[in-house]
N, C-alpha and C positions, 0 to 999 in steps of 0.2 A: 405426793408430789403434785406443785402445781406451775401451770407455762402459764409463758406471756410470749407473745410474737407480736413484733410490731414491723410493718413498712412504713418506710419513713420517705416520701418522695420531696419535699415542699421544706423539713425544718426537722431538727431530731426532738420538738412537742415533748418537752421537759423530763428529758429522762433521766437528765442530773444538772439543772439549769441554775439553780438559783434565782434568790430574789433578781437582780440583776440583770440576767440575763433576762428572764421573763417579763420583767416590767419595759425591757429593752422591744421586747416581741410584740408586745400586747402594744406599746405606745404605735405602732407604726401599720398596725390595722385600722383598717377603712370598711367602714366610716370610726371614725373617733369611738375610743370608749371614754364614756366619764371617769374620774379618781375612783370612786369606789367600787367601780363596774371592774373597773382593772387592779385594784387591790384583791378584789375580791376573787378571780381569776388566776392572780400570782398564788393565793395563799392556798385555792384548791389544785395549783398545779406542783405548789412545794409539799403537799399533803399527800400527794399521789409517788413522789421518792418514796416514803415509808414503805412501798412494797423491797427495797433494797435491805429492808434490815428486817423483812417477817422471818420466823421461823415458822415451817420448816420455810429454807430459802426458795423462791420459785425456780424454775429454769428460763433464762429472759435470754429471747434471740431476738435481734436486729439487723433489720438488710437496710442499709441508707445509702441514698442514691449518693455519686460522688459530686453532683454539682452542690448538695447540702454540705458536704466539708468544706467545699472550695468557698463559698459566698461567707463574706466577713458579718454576718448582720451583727447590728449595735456598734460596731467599729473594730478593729486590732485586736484589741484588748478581751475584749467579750468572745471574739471570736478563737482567740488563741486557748482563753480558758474552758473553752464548749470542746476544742479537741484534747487538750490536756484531761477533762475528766473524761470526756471517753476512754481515753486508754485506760487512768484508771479502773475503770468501770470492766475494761474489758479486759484485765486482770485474773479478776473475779472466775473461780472456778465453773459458778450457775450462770454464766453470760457468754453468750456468741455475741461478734458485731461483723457482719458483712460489709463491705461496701460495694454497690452495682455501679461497674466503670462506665464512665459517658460510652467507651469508644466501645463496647453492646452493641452488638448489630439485632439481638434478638432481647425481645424485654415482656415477660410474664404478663407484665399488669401495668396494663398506660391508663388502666378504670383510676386511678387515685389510691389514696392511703388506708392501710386497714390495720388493724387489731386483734390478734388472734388470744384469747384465752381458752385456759382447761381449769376450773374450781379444784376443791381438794377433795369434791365427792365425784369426779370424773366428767360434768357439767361441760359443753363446748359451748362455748359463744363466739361470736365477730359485730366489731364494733365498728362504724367507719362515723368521719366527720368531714363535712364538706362549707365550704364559706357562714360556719357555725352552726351548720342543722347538721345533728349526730342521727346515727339511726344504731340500733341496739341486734342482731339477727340470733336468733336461738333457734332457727327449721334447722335440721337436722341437714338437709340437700345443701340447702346454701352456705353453711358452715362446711360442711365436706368439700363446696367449690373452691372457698378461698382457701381452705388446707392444700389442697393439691394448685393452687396459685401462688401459695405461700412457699412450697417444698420448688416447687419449677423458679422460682424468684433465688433461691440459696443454692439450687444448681448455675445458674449462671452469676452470681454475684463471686467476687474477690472470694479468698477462702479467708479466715480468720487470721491467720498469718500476715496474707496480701495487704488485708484491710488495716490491721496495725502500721506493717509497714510504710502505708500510703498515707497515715493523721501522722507519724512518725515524720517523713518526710516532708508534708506541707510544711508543718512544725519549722525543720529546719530549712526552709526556701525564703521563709519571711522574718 
């Protein structure tokens, strides 16, 4: 068995996006990207779903801040279908999806977005990306920090139920 944990503060970073959607994202980064800079970006970000259909399935958990539901980016449209496959997604037997409510008096991790994976040979990593410089962390220490920033982020986020029920509801407000 292998995980994937992602915090999601800023966008849910293509976790079932589509071309769409992501050419939606990618156009409205500054500074500009060129056409093929952002072709090139959609296609390594619609390459990276392919973890939704490996075998064996991973276990994929997600804590997304709730201002990431609420904010329409790309428009209505785009926005309505970004929560629509969450839920699908979050159907899914190997998928948690949290969502951390604004009204949080106490919050884990205000350091920014991170990435937690485990390989299939028991390998931990944490990935983080910041205004597009990624950094990659394999020490052993600093992977155990964000583990335990990751478990305190899913003690206070929505439970898995809350967090449906509240893309659920957006859904029918607008």
């Amino acid at each position: 068995m292998w995980a994937v944990c992602l915090c999601a503060g800023r966008g849910v970073t293509g976790v079932r996006d589509g071309a769409l959607v992501s050419r939606a994202v990618f156009a409205m980064w500054q500074p500009l990207l060129d056409e093929a800079l952002m072709e090139q970006r959609v296609a390594a970000r619609l390459a990276r779903q392919e973890v939704f259909s490996r075998r064996p399935v991973p276990h994929l958990s997600f804590v997304i801040e709730e201002a990431v539901l609420l904010r329409p980016l790309g428009g209505e449209a785009l926005w309505r279908g970004q929560l629509e496959q969450l839920l699908l997604i979050a159907e899914k037997r190997n998928v948690v999806i949290q969502a951390m409510p604004l009204s949080r008096q106490e919050h884990a991790d205000l350091a920014g977005p991170f990435t937690l994976m485990e390989t299939h040979d028991g390998r931990r990593i944490a990935y983080m990306e910041v205004q597009g410089d990624s950094r990659v962390h394999t020490e052993r220490q600093r992977v155990r920090e964000l583990e335990r920033t990751y478990g305190s982020l899913r003690a206070q986020a929505h439970t898995p139920e809350e967090s449906r029920a509240l893309i659920e509801k957006l859904l029918g407000e607008r």
